[in-house]
N, C-alpha and C positions, 0 to 999 in steps of 0.2 A: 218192864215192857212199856212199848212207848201208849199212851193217851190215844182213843181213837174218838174222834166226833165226826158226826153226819149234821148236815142242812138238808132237808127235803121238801120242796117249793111244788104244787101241784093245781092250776087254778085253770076251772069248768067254765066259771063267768056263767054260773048259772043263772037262764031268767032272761039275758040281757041278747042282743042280737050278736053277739060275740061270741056265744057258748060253742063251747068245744066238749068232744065225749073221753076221750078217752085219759085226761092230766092225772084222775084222782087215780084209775088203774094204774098210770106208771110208779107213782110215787109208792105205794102199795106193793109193785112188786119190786121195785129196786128196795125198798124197808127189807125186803125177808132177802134178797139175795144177800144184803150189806150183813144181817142177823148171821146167814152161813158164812161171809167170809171176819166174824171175829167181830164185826161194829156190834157195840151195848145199843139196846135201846130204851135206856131209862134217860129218864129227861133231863139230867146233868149230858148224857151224852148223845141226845139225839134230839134233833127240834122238828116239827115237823108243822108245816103252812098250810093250809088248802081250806079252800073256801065250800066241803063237803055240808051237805046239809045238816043241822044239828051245833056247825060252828058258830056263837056269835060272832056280830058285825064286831061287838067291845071286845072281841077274845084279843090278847096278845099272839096268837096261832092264827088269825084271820088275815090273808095275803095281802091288804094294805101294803102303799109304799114304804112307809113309817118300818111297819113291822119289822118286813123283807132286809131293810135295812142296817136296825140293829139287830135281827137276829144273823144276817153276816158277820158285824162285828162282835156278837159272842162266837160265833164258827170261829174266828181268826183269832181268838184273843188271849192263849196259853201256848208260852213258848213250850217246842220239843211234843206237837202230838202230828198225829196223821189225821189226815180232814179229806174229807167228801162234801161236796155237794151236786145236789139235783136241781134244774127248774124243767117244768114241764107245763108251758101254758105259750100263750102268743106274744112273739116276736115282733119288734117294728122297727122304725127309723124315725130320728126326727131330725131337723136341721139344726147342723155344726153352727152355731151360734160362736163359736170363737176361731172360726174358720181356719182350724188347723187338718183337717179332713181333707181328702183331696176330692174324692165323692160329693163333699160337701153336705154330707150325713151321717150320724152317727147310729150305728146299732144299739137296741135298748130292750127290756124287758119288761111287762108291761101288765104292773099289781093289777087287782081286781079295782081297786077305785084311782082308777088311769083317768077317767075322763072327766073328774075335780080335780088330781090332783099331780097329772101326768105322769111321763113312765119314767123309767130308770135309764137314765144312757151311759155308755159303755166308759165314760168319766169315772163316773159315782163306781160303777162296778169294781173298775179296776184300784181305784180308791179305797176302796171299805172292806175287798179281798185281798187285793197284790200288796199293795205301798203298807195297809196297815196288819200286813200278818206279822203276827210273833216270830222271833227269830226261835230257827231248828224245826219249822212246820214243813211241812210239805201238804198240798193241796191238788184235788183232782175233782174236775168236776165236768159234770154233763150238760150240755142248753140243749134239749129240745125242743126249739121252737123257730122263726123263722128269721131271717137274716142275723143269722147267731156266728157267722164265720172268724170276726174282729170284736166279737160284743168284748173282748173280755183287755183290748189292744194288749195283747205279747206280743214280743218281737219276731218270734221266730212262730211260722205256720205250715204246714207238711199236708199234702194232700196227694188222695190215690188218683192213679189213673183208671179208666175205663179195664187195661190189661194188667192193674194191678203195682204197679210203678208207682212208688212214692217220692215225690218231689218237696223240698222244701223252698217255698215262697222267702226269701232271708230279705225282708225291705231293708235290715239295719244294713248288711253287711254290702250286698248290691249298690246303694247309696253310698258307704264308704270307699267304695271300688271307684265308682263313678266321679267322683269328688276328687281320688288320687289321681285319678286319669286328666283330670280336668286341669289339674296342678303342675303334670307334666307337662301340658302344653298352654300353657298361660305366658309364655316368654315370646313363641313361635302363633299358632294359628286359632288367635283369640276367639275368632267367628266359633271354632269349632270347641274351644275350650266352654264359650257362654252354653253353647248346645248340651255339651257334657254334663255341665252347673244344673243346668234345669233341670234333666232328667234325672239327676240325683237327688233334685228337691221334691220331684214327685215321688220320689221314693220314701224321701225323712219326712214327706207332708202325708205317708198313712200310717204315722207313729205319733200318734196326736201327743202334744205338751210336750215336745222335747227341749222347750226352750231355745235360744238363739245361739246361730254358730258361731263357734270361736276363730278369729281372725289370725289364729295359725295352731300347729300341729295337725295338719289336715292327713289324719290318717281314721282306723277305723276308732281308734279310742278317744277321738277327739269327740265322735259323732254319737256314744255310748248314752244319751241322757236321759233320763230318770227315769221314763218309760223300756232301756234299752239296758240300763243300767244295775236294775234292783237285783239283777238274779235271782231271785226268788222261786223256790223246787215248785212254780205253779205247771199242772198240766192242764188244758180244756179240750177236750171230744164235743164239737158241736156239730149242731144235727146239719148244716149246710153252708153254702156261703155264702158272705153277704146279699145277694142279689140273688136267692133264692126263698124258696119258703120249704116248711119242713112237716110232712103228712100228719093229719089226726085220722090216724086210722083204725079198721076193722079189721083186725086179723084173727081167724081159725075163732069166728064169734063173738068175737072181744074186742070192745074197745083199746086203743093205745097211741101213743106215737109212736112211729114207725120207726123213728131212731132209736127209743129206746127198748123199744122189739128187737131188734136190729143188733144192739148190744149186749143184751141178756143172751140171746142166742151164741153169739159170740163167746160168751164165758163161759155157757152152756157146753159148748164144744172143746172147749181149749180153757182148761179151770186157771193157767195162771200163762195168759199170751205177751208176744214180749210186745212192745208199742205197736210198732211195724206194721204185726198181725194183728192186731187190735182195728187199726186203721183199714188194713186190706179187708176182712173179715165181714167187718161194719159195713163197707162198701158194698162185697162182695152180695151181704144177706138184702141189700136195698135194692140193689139190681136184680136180684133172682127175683124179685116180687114187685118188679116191674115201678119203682120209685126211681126220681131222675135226681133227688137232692144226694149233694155230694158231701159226705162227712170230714170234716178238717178235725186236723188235730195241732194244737198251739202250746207253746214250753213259753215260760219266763228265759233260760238258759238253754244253749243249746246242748243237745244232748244226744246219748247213743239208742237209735230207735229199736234195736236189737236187747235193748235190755228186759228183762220182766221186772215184775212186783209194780203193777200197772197201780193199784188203790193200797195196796199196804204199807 
């Protein structure tokens, strides 16, 4: 039987004018929901962060950058298991300092001592998760927080409609289209091939670090690079998209986030849904409760959304 590990990220910022209610609830009920679907929770196989009262500042468990960081790289770091992670706290943006962002921002996530030591941007994430999982893992994980849409840059990103229509957002594949179209008519009507070019670049410019294009084979696997390239069985369910922000809410008494209210519900209903429904579902329970954030769902590889075995 394969290895199961959890990461559990849950941060109040209690005390500070940043405090939020409901992180340490989610983490709390996604622990017992992961408990019924088979995840151990002893401490070889479950980590758990949050800045709950009674944690020291010196603990290795206190959500520090630092921490946050290597406790990822123990998540990722034996080939051949199944991995979960949660974060549950606030979301930001800071500026694309290597200006590969088309926004010219990056999504990040944002430890309890952010304001010594800054946040996490979706570099580092994709870094310490994606590039360096063990080979034979598969990874599924949750951001609940806000401009969470790209925190994680996958290539591939799938979102529901208002009527429940799942679209996938493909920057790599749309960008290789555009590129091929552009190649077509580079002999004939330059004006309109330059036009083609660009818009293709804005495309491979929200796939941050793909490095520089190759001056032939301009097809889709020329344009595959490292961020587009890793295939890696990662999944991310985040709470919205980039240019939104994601509820710390009150529901039925209780503190929570609403997306991960939202998800729980969803399991609750449908104990093993295939992506698809996962996505509609999620959507579905935000809207019925009058939340306007739209949950996205992002693959390393593209994939069949019809499938189940969503976390196992």
């Amino acid at each position: 039987m394969r290895r199961k590990k959890s990461l559990l990220i849950g941060i109040n910022y209690w005390g500070s004018k940043h405090q939020l209610q409901g992180c340490h609830a989610d983490i709390d009920n996604i622990a017992e929901y992961l408990s019924y679907r088979g995840y151990a929770n002893d401490h070889q196989s479950r980590v758990i962060l949050s800045d709950m009262p009674g944690v020291p500042y010196t603990s290795p468990y206190f959500p520090t950058g630092r921490n946050i960081l290597q406790a990822m790289d123990w998540l990722v770091s034996e080939p051949n298991c199944t991995l979960f992670m949660h974060y549950s706290g606030h979301g930001g943006q800071v500026e694309d300092e290597e200006g590969m962002s088309e926004t010219g921002m990056n999504d990040t996530i944002v430890p309890v001592d952010f304001e010594r030591n800054g946040q996490i941007n979706s570099t580092l994430l994709h870094r310490h998760l994606v590039t360096n999982m063990a080979p034979g893992c598969t990874l599924f994980i949750i951001l609940d927080c806000c401009h969470s849409g790209s925190a994680l840059e996958l290539p591939y990103v799938y979102r529901s409609s208002f009527d429940g229509q799942v679209n996938l957002l493909d920057n790599l594949k749309q960008g290789a289209r555009l590129w091929a179209e552009a190649r077509d008519v580079l002999d004939g009507d330059y004006g309109n091939a330059k036009h083609l070019m660009a818009g293709a670049s804005s495309f491979f410019n929200g796939l941050k670090h793909m490095g520089k294009l190759r001056e032939e084979g301009l097809d889709e696997g020329a344009y595959a690079y490292e961020y587009g390239s890793e295939k890696k069985l990662v999944t991310m369910l985040s709470g919205c998209r980039d240019d939104q922000t994601s509820a710390d809410a009150r529901i039925q008494g209780r503190s929570s986030g609403a997306m991960t209210w939202a998800f729980l519900q969803t399991m609750k209903r449908t104990p093993n849904p295939t992506y698809v429904q996962t996505l509609q579902m999620t959507r579905g329970f935000l809207d019925q409760s009058h939340y306007t954030q739209v949950p996205q769902l992002s693959t390393g590889v593209e994939m069949d959304l019809n499938r189940t075995g969503l976390i196992l």
